[in-house]
Each structure stands twice: as structure tokens, then as C-alpha cells.
C-alpha positions as CSV (number, residue, x, y, z in Angstrom):
1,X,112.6,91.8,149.2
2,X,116.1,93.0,148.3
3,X,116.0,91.7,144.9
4,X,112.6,92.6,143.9
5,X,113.6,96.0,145.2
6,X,117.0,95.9,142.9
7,X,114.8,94.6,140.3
8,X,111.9,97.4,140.3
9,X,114.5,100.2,140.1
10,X,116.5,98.8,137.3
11,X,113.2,98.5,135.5
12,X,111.8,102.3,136.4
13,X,115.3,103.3,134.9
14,X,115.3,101.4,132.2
15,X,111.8,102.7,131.4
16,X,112.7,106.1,132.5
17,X,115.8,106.2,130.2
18,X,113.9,104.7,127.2
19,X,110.9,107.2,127.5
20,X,113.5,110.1,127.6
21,X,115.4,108.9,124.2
22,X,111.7,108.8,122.6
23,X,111.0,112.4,123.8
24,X,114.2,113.5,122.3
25,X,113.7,111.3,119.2
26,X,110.4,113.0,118.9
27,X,111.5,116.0,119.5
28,X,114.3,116.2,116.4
29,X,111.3,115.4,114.7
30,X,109.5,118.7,115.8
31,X,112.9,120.4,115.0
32,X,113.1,119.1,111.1
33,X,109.6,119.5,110.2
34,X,110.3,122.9,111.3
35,X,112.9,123.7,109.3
36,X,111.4,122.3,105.9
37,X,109.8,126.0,104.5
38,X,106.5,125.6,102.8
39,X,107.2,125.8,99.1
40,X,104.9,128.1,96.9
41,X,107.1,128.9,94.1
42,X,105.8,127.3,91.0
43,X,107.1,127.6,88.1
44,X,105.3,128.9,84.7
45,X,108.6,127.8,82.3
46,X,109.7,124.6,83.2
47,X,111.8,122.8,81.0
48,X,112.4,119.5,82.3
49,X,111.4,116.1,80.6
50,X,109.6,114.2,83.1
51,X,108.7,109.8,83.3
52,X,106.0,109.1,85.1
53,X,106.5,105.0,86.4
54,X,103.2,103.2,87.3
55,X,103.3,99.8,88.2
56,X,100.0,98.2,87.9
57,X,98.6,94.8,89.4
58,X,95.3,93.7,89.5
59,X,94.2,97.8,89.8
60,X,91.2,97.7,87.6
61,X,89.1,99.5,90.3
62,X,91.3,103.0,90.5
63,X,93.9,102.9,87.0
64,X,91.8,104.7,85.0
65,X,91.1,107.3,87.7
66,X,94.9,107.4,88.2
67,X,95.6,108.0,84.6
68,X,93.3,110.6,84.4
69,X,94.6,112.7,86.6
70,X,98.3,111.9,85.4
71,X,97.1,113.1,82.0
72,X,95.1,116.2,83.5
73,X,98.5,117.8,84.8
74,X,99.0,121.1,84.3
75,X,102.6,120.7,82.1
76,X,103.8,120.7,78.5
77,X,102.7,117.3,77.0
78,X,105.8,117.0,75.2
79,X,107.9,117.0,78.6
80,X,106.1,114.1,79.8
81,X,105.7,110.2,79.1
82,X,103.7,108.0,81.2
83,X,104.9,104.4,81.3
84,X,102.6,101.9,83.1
85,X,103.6,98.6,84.1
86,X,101.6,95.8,83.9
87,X,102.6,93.3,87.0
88,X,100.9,90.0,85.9
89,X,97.9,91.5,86.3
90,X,94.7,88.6,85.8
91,X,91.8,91.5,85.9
92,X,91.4,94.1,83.4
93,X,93.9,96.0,83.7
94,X,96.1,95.8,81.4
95,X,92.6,96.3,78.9
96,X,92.2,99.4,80.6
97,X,95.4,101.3,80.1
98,X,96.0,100.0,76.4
99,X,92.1,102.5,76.2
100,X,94.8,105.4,77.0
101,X,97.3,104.2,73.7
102,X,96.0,107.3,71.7
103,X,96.2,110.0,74.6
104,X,99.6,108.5,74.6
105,X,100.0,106.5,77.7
106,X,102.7,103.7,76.9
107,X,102.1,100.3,78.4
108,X,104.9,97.4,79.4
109,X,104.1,94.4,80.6
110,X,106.7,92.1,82.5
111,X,106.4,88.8,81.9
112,X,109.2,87.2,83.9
113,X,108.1,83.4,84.8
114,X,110.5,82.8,87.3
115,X,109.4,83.6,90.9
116,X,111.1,85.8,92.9
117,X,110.4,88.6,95.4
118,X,111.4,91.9,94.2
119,X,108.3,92.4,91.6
120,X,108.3,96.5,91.9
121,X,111.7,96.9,91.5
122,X,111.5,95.1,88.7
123,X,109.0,97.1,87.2
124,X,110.7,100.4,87.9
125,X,113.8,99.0,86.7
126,X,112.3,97.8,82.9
127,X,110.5,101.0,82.8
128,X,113.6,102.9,83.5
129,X,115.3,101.8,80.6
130,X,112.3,102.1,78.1
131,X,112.3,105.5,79.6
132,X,113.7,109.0,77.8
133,X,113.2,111.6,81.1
134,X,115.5,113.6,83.1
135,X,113.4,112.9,86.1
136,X,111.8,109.7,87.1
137,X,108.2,110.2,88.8
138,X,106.8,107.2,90.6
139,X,103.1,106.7,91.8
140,X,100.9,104.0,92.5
141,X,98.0,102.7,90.5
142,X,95.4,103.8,93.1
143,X,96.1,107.4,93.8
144,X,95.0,110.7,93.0
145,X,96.4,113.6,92.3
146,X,95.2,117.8,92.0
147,X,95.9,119.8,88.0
148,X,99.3,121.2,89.5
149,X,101.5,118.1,91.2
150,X,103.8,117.9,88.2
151,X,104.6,121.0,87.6
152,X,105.1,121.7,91.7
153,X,107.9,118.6,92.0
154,X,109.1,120.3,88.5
155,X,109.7,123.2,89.7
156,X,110.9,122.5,92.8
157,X,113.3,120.2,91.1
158,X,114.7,123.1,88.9
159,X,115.1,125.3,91.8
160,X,116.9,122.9,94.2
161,X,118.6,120.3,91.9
162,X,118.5,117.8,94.7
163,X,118.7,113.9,93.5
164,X,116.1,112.7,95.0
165,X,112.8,114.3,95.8
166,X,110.3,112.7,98.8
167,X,106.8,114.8,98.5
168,X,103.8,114.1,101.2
169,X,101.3,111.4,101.0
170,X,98.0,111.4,102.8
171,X,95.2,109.1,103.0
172,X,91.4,110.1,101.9
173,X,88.3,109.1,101.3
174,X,87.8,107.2,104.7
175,X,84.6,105.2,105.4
176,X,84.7,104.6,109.1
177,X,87.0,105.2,112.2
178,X,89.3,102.3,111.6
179,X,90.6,104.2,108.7
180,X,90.6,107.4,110.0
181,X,92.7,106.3,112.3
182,X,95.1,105.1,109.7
183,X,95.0,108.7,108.1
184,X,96.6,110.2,111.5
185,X,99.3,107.5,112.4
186,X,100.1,107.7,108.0
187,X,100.5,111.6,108.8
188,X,103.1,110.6,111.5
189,X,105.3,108.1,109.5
190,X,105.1,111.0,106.7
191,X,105.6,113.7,109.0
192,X,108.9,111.3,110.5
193,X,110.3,111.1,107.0
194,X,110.1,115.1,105.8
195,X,111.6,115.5,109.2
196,X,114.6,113.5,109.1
197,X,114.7,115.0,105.5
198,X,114.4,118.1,107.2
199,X,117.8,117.4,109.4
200,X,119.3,115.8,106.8
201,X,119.3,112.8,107.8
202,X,116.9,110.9,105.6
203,X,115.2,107.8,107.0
204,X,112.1,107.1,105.3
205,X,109.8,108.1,101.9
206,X,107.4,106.6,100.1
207,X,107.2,105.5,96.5
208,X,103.6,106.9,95.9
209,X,105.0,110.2,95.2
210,X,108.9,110.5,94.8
211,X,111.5,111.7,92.2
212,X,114.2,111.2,91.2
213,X,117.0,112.2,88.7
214,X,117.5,109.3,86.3
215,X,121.5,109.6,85.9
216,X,121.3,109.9,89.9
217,X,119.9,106.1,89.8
218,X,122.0,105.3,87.6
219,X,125.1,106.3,89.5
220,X,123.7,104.3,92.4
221,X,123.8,101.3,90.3
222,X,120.1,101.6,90.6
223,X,118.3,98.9,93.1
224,X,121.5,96.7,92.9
225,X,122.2,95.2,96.0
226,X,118.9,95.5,97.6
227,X,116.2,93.8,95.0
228,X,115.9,90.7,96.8
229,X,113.8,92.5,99.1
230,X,109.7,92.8,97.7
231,X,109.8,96.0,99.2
232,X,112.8,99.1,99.4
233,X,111.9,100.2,96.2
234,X,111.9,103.6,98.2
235,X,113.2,104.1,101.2
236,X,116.4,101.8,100.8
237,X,117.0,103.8,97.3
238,X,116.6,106.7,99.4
239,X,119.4,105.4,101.7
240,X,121.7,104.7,98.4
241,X,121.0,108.4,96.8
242,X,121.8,110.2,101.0
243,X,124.7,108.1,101.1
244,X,126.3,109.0,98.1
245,X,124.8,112.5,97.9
246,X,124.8,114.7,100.8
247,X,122.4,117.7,101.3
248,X,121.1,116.7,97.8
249,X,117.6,115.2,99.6
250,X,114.7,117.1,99.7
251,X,111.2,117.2,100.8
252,X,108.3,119.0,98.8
253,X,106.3,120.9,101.6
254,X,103.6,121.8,99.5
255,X,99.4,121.0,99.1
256,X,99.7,120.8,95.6
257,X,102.3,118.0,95.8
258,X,100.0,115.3,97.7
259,X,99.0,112.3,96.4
260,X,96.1,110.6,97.6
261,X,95.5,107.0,98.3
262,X,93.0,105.2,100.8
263,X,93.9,103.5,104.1
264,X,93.3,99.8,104.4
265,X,89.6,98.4,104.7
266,X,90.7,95.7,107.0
267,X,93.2,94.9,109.8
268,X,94.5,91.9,107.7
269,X,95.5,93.9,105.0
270,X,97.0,96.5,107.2
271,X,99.1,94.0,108.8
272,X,100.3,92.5,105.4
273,X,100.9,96.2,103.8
274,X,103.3,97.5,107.7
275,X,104.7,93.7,107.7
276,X,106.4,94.4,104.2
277,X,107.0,97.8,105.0
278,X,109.3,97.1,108.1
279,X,110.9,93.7,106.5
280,X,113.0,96.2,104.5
281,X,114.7,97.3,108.1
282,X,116.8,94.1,108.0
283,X,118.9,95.8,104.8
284,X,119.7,99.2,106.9
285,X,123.2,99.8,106.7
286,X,123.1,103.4,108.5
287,X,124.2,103.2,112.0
288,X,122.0,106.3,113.5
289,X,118.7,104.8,111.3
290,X,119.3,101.7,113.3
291,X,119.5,102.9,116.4
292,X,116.3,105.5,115.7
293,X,114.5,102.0,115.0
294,X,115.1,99.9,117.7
295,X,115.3,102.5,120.3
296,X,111.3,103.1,119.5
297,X,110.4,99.5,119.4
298,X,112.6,98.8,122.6
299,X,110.5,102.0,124.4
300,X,107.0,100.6,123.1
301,X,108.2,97.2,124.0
302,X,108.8,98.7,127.4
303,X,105.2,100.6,127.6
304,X,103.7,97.2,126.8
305,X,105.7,95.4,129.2
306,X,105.5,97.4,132.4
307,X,101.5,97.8,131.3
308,X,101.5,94.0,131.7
309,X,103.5,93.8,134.9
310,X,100.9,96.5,136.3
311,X,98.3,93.8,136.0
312,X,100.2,91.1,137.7
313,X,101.2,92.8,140.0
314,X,98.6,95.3,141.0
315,X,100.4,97.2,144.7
316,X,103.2,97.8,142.5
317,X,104.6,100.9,141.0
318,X,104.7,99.7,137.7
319,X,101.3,101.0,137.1
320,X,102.5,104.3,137.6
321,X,106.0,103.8,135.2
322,X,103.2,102.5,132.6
323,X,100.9,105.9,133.1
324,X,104.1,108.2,133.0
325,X,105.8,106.2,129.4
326,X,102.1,106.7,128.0
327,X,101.7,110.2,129.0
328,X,105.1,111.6,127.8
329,X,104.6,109.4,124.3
330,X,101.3,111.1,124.0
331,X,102.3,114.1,125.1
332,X,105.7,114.9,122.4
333,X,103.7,112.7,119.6
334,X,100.4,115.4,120.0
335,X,103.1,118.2,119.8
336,X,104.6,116.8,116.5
337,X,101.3,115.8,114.8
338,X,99.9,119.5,115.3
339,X,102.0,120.3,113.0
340,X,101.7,117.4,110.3
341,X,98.4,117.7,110.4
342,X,98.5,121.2,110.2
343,X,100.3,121.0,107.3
344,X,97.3,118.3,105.2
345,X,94.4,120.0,106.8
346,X,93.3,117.2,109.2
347,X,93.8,118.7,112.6
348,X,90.2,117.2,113.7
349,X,92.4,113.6,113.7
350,X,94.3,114.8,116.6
351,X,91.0,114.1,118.8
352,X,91.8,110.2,118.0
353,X,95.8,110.0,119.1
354,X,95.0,108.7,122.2
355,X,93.6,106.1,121.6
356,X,95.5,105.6,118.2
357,X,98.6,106.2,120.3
358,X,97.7,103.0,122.9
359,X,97.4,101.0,119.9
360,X,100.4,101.9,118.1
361,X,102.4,100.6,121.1
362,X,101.4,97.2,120.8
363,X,101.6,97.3,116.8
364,X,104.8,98.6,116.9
365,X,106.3,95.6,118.9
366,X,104.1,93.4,116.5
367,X,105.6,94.4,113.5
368,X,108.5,95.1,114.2
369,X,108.6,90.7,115.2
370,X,107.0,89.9,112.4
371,X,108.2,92.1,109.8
372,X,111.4,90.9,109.7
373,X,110.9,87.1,110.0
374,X,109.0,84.6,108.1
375,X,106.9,85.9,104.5
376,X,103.6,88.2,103.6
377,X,101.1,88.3,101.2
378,X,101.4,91.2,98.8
379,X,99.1,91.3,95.9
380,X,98.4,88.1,96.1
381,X,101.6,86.5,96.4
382,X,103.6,85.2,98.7
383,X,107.6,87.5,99.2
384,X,109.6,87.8,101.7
């Protein structure tokens, strides 16, 4: 009786201490987002040449929507080239983009034999030297995009100078509750990254709408050192350009800088798509991102674990440790996503974050297993 006692308050502190890390976690969150202004001042004379980097596989159902918009941007013609990368595509679409050749859309394709993991990186990397702007652009070859994106990154680029530009990315076009659910836990992991942006201390972007100054890659001996990894072809280039260039990160809080793409149509493909997004966590080399990481997977591990331990053991109190982890997680994360969502327009989403939030728990200790052992499938082939 002893022990179990012993055991039942190391547990409740445990649980207690882990829940209070995540509050605070959260809470710096709250506190960057905050301090990222909303940025309205567009520029009418910008002057900077600008390479746009699509790479392309197997995308005949969106490419030509995506170069549309790409060649729809309000901006100078002259100031921009759009290079697409053809990824051993075996639909149509490489056929697709060469239909763009007179509108001036430029079209590599990589042909490498040899197997080997980092496939993106690879892309970027050829297109990068076949390229003749100032500022690298990269998208993905199913998003859309409003008139006045370019010009916005543009012009917050000439403002700021920074190296390395992360701007937001939100999900549309959803068909049923499965994805909208999607489009509020995406607004989080977006939200997360302009946050830690926000308090310099950059974590997280995503390659679907980010920029970046060629000579800056450059000087970071581009994706050297991390393109062994299939994915990282943004967040662990972000970690290269924060370590070598402080307070020279920023995040483009602005409507007209989103990029659109669509949330998974199954849970299979969702699982492949977070599976490769968290197998880059095993190249961290920042101390304080590491710690960020597994102190939220140790507190949902926790939530999970006590929520198990309720049902074992029924006269317990570890029903009520489960209730108060799930509360105060719901509780910070509701507080942080009012704003996020604020922010895309999507505040009706909040109405699913409870039950989006008792799900994340367990997919958070799911991933975060399986996306850093064993391989995934990612456009149809099998990386690690």
C-alpha cells in the first residue's frame, strides 16, 4: 500500500510537472505570434530578381493550376524565372509544363539512376544552379496562390533584408470533417513556427512557401550535411541559415502571402506525409529545439498513459490527472489557435479542437515512434 502510494505521487508529479512545461511551451508560443506585426506594406517599385523552384512528381492533376497562378503574379516579368523540376515523373507532367515553354516557364528534369533518399533536395539543388535570382522562391506543384504573393515576399524582403523568409500556409478546399480537421491542427504547426520565428528562435517552416537569398545558401554550403535525409529540405535549412545568421529570420504575417494546398484524403497518406515530416528530428543539432520536441511528446505520452491507467485501474486518481493534462492542453492550445486562426480566417475550426486535440495526443506519440525509425512511402517510393 506504501509503494503504490510512493508510486501514484511520483506519477501525479511527473504529470503535473510535464503539463506545466506544455503550458509554458504553449504559452511562448502566444507570446511570438504576438509579437510578429501584420505586414501591409507592399511595395509598387520592387527591384529584385526572383527564382521560383517547383519540383514536380507525378502532379498532372494541380501543375497547370500552380503555374498559372505563378505566371498570374502581379510583378515585372523580367524579375522572375520559373524553373520546374521534373522528379521522374511517369504521368503527364512533364507534357504539361513543356505547354508553358512560350510563356516562359523553364523545365529541368533530373534524371539521376541511382537511388537514394534526398529526391527534393536534389531538385532544389540543380535548379539552384541553373538559376540567375537574388531570391530563391520555393512552392509545391499543388498549391495556389492570390495575384499579389510575389510581390508581398518581395517587398517584404527589400524592407527587412532577412536571409531567409518563412510565410503561412493553410489548407483549403476541404471535402469532409477528416480534413477540416487537418486544416486546424496545420494552422497550429504553422502558427508554432511564425511563433518561434517570432522569438527568434526558429524551429519549423515549410517549403510550400519560403525564401531565401541565394548567396545566403550558398554560404551555408547549401543542403550539405543534411541531404541524406528525403525530407529537411526546409526546416533543417532553416536551422543552418538561424545558426549562422542571427535575427536575420523572418515570418511574412500577411493574407496575401498564403499559399494554398489541400489536406490529405486519407489517414494513410497523412501518416506517410507527418512520418517524413518528423524523421528529420533525428538531424536536430539545436539543444533548446530538442528539448521543445521531446518535452511535448513526453507530456502527450503522459496524457495517453495515465488515460490508460484510468481504465485499469478505475478507484484511482489517475482518472482525474488524465482530465486535468487534457483540460490544461486544451485550454493554452484554444488560447493560441484564436489567434492563428484569426489570423487565416478560420475561427469556425476552433469548434473541432477538442476533439482534434484528444487525437493529436495519441498521434503525437505515434509519430514521433515511427518517424524516426524504419522507412515511408513518399511519392511512391520508398526513403528513409
Amino acid at each position: 500500500m506504501f509503494l503504490n502510494s510512493i508510486f501514484l505521487e511520483a506519477i501525479s508529479v511527473i504529470s503535473f510537472l510535464l503539463a506545466l512545461i506544455y503550458v509554458m511551451i504553449v504559452f511562448t508560443f502566444i507570446k511570438g505570434w504576438g509579437r510578429l506585426s501584420p505586414y501591409r506594406g507592399i511595395k509598387l517599385n520592387t527591384s529584385t530578381k526572383v527564382s521560383i523552384l517547383v519540383a514536380a512528381r507525378n502532379e498532372e492533376a494541380h501543375i497547370k493550376q500552380t503555374i498559372t497562378d505563378l505566371l498570374a503574379q502581379d510583378y515585372p516579368s523580367e524579375l522572375v524565372e520559373i524553373i520546374i523540376i521534373n522528379d521522374h515523373s511517369t504521368d503527364s507532367t512533364a507534357h504539361i509544363v513543356s505547354s508553358f515553354a512560350s510563356e516562359g516557364v523553364k523545365l529541368i528534369h533530373l534524371n539521376e539512376e541511382k537511388s537514394f533518399n534526398s529526391y527534393k533536395k536534389k531538385a532544389i539543388e540543380v535548379a539552384i544552379a541553373q538559376s540567375s535570382g537574388d531570391l530563391i522562391l520555393t512552392t509545391d506543384a499543388d498549391c495556389r496562390m492570390g495575384i499579389h504573393w510575389l510581390r508581398t515576399i518581395v517587398s517584404y524582403y527589400e524592407e527587412h533584408r532577412y536571409k531567409m523568409i518563412s510565410s503561412p500556409v493553410a489548407y483549403f478546399d476541404e471535402q469532409n470533417l477528416f480534413e477540416r480537421g487537418q486544416t486546424l491542427e496545420f494552422s497550429y504547426l504553422i502558427g508554432l513556427g511564425a511563433s518561434t520565428i517570432g522569438n527568434n528562435r526558429p524551429t519549423t517552416c515549410n517549403g510550400a512557401n519560403l525564401a531565401y537569398e541565394r548567396k545566403a545558401f550558398d554560404e551555408v554550403n547549401g543542403f550539405k550535411g543534411i541531404d541524406d535525409l528525403a525530407s529537411g529540405d526546409d526546416e533543417l535549412l532553416l536551422h543552418k541559415m538561424a545558426a549562422k545568421y542571427d535575427h536575420k529570420i523572418g515570418f511574412l504575417k500577411s493574407t496575401d502571402a498564403i499559399v494554398y494546398t489541400r489536406a490529405k484524403s486519407s489517414l494513410a497518406e497523412l501518416i506517410q506525409q507527418r512520418k517524413r515530416w518528423a524523421s528529420k528530428s533525428t538531424r536536430y543539432k539545436n539543444k533548446g529545439i530538442v528539448f521543445l520536441g521531446v518535452a511535448v511528446w513526453l507530456f502527450n505520452l503522459s496524457i495517453l498513459v495515465n488515460g490508460m491507467l484510468s481504465l485499469v485501474f478505475p478507484s484511482s486518481s489517475f482518472w482525474q490527472i488524465f482530465i486535468v493534462q487534457l483540460l490544461a492542453k486544451l485550454s493554452i492550445e484554444i488560447v493560441f489557435l484564436f489567434g492563428v486562426t484569426s489570423f487565416f480566417k478560420r475561427k469556425q475550426l476552433l469548434a473541432l479542437q477538442p476533439l482534434v486535440s484528444i487525437l493529436h495526443v495519441i498521434y503525437i506519440v505515434y509519430i514521433g515512434i515511427a518517424g524516426n525509425s524504419g522507412k515511408y512511402n513518399w511519392k511512391g517510393r520508398m526513403v528513409k
